[in-house]
C-alpha positions as CSV (number, residue, x, y, z in Angstrom):
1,X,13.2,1.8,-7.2
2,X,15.9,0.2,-5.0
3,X,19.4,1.3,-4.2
4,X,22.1,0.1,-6.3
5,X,24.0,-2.9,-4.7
6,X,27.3,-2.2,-3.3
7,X,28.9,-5.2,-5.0
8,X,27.9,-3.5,-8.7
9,X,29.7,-0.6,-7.6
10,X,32.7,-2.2,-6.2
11,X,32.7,-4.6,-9.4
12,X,33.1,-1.8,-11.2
13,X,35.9,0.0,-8.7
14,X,38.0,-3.3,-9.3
15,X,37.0,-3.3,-13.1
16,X,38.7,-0.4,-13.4
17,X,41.8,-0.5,-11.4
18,X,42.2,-4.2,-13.0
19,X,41.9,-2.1,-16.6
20,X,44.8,0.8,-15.3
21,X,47.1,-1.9,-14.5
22,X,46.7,-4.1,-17.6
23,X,47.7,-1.0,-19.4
24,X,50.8,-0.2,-17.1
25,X,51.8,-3.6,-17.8
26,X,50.8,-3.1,-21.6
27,X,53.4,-0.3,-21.6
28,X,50.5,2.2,-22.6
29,X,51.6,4.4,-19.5
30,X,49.6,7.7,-20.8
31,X,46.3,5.8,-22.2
32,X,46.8,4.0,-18.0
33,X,47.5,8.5,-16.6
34,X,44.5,9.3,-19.0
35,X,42.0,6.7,-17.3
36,X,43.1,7.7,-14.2
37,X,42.4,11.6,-14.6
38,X,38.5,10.7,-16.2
39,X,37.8,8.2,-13.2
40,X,39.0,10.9,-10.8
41,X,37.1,13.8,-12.9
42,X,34.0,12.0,-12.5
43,X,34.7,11.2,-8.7
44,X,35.0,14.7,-7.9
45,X,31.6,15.7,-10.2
46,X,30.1,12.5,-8.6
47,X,31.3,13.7,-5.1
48,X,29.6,17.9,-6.0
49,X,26.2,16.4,-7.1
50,X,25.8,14.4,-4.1
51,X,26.9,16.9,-1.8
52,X,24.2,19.4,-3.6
53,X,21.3,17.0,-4.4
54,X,21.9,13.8,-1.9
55,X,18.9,14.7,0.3
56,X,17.0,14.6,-3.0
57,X,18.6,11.8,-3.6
58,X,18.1,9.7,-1.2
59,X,14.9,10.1,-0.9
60,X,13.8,9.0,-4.9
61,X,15.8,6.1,-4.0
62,X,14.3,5.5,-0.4
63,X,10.9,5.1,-1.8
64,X,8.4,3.2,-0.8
65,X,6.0,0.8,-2.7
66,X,2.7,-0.5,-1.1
67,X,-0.1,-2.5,-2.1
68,X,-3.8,-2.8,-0.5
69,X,-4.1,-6.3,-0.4
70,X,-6.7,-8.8,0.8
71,X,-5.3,-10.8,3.4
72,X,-4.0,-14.6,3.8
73,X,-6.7,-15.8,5.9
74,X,-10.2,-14.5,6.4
75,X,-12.0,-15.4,10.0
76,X,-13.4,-18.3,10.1
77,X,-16.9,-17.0,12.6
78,X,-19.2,-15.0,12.9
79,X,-19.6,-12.0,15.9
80,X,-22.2,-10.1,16.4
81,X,-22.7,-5.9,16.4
82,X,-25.3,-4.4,18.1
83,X,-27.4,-7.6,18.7
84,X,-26.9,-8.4,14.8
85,X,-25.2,-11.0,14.1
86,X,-22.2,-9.7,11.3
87,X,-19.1,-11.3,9.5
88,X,-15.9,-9.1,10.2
89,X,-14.1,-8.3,6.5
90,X,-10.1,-6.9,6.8
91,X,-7.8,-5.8,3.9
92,X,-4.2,-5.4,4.5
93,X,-1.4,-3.2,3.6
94,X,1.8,-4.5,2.4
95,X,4.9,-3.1,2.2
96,X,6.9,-4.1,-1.1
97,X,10.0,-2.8,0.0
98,X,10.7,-4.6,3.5
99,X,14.0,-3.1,4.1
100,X,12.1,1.0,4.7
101,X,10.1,0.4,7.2
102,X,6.6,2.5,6.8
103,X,6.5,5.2,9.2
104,X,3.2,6.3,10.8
105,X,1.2,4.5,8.0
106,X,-2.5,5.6,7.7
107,X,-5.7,4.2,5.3
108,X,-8.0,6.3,3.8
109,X,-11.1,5.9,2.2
110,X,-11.4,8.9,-0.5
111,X,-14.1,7.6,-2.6
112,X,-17.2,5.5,-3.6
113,X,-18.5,4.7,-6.6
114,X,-21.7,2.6,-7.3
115,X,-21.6,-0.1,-10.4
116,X,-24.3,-0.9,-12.3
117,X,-25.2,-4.1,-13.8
118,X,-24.2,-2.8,-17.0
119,X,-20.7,-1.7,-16.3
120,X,-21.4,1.6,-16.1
121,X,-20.3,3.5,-12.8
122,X,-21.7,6.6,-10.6
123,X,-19.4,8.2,-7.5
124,X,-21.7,9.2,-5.3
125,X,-19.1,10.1,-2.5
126,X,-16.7,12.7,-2.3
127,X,-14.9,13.9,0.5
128,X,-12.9,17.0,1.6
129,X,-11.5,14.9,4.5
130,X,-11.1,11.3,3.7
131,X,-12.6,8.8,6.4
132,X,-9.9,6.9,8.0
133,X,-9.7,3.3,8.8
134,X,-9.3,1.2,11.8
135,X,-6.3,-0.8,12.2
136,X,-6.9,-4.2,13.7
137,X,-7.0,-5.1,16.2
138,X,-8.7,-1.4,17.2
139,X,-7.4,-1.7,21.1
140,X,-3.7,-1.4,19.7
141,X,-3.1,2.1,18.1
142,X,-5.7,2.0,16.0
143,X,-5.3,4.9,13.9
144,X,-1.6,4.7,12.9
145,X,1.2,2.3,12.8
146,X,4.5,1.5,12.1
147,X,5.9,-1.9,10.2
148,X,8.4,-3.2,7.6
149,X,6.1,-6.1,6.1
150,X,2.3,-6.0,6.3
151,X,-0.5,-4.8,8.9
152,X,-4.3,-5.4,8.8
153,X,-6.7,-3.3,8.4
154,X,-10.8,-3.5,9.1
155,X,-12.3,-3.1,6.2
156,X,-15.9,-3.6,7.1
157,X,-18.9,-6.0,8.4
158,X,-21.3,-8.1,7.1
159,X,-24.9,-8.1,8.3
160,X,-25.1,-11.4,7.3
161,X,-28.8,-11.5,7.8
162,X,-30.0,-8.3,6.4
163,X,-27.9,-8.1,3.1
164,X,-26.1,-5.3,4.4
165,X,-22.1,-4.4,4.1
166,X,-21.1,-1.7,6.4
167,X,-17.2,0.3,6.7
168,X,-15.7,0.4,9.2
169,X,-14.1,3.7,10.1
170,X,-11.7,5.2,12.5
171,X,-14.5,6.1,15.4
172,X,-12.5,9.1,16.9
173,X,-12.8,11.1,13.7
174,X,-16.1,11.8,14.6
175,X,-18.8,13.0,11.6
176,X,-21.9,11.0,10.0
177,X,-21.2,8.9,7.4
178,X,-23.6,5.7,7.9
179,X,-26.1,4.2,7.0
180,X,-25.3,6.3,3.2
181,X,-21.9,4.5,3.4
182,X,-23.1,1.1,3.7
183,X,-23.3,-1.2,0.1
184,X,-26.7,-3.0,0.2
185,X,-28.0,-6.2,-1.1
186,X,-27.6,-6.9,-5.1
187,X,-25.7,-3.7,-4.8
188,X,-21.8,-3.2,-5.8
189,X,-20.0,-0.7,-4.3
190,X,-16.0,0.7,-4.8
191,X,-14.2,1.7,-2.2
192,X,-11.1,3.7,-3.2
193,X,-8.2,4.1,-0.5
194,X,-5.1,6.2,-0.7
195,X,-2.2,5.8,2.1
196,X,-0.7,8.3,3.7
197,X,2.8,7.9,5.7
198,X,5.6,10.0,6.9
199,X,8.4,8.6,4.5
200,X,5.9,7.6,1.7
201,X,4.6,10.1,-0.9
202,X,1.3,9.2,-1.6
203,X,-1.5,9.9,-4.6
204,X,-2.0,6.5,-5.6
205,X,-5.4,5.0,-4.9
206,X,-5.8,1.1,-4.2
207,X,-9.6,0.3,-5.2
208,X,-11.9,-2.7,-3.8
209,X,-14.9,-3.8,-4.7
210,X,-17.8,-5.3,-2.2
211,X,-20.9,-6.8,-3.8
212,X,-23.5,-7.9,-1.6
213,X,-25.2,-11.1,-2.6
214,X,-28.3,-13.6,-1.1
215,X,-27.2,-16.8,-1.0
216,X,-28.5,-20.6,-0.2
217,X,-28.0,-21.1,3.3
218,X,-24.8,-24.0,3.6
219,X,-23.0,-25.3,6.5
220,X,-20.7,-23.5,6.4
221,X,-22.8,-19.9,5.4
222,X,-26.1,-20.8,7.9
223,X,-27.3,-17.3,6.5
224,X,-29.3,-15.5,4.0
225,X,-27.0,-12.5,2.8
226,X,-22.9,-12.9,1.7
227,X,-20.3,-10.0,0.6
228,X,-18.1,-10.7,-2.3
229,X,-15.3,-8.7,-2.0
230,X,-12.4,-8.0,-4.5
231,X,-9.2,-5.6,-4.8
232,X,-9.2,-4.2,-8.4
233,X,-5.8,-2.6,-7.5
């Protein structure tokens, strides 16, 4: 929800103060007096509610609205992990409403569910503590950040050989996760995420899918294994 401009509110300040004057002119001196008194009645209520409530206020209009999206260029090479060679996947958060800037924004992965062929799904994670995600790149605050329009976040890695997707997670947080985490070959996972950030009230979960598939090797793909990946929300 955004604020309401200040033009529509002065439009309406000179909308009314045109109207009291037509009347003066009009001769209708009381129906002008009796304009007057209800504009300045609902000034003064206006004036109480804010004064009670305006913290409240403010912050149902100051909300912020942010999508998981994937971003506007993938890499074009390949790296390698542990003597692997893997394909680096990244998601990114944007931030629908530039003008509040997202205040220690954080990603979390709260859920995954496994889809069968046949549509129908099984969650076969839940967690207590959601995992968190690694900002990229990791060697600048790689846990939390700050920004008005979008920031990118690693979502995972290929093992392009293997038929293999793997998260990536925040490394700091410590705990086991992998290899139970990882979405294997023929296999679709969903990943669900929910962001956290000082001004934002979260809840809402973003959900992407990752479906590992063997492929024909190409050019372009000179190996066996790819990841599909695709935000459902």
């Amino acid at each position: 929800m955004r604020r309401a401009s200040p033009r529509i509110l002065g439009g309406l300040i000179v909308l009314v103060l045109a109207s009291v004057i037509a009347l003066y002119i009009a001769g209708k001196n009381n129906t002008a007096e009796s304009l007057i008194r209800v504009v300045s009645a609902i000034g003064v209520l206006f004036a109480v509610v804010v004064a009670l409530y305006g913290d409240r206020m403010r912050s149902q209009l100051n909300t912020l609205a942010l999508s998981v999206e994937k971003p506007l260029r993938e890499d074009g090479m390949f790296n390698e992990k542990d003597g692997k060679v893997v394909f680096t996947h990244h998601l990114r958060v944007r931030n629908l409403t530039a003008y509040l800037p997202v205040k220690n924004c954080r990603v979390w992965l709260t859920r995954i569910i496994d889809v069968q062929p046949d549509g129908t799904e099984h969650e076969s994670f839940k967690f207590a503590v959601g995992r968190l995600m690694t900002w990229a790149p990791f060697e600048y605050s790689p846990d939390v950040r700050d920004f008005s329009d979008d920031q990118v976040f690693d979502f995972g890695l290929t093992y392009v050989d293997e038929g293999r997707f793997r998260p990536t997670f925040y490394r700091e947080q410590g705990g086991t996760f992998h290899p139970k985490g990882d979405c294997l070959a023929k296999q679709t996972r969903r990943y669900v995420f929910e962001i956290t950030a000082d001004n934002h009230v979260g809840g809402r979960q973003f959900s992407v899918e990752a479906t590992v598939q063997q492929i024909q090797h190409s050019p372009d793909w000179p190996h066996a294994f790819r990841t599909i990946v695709r935000v459902l929300t």
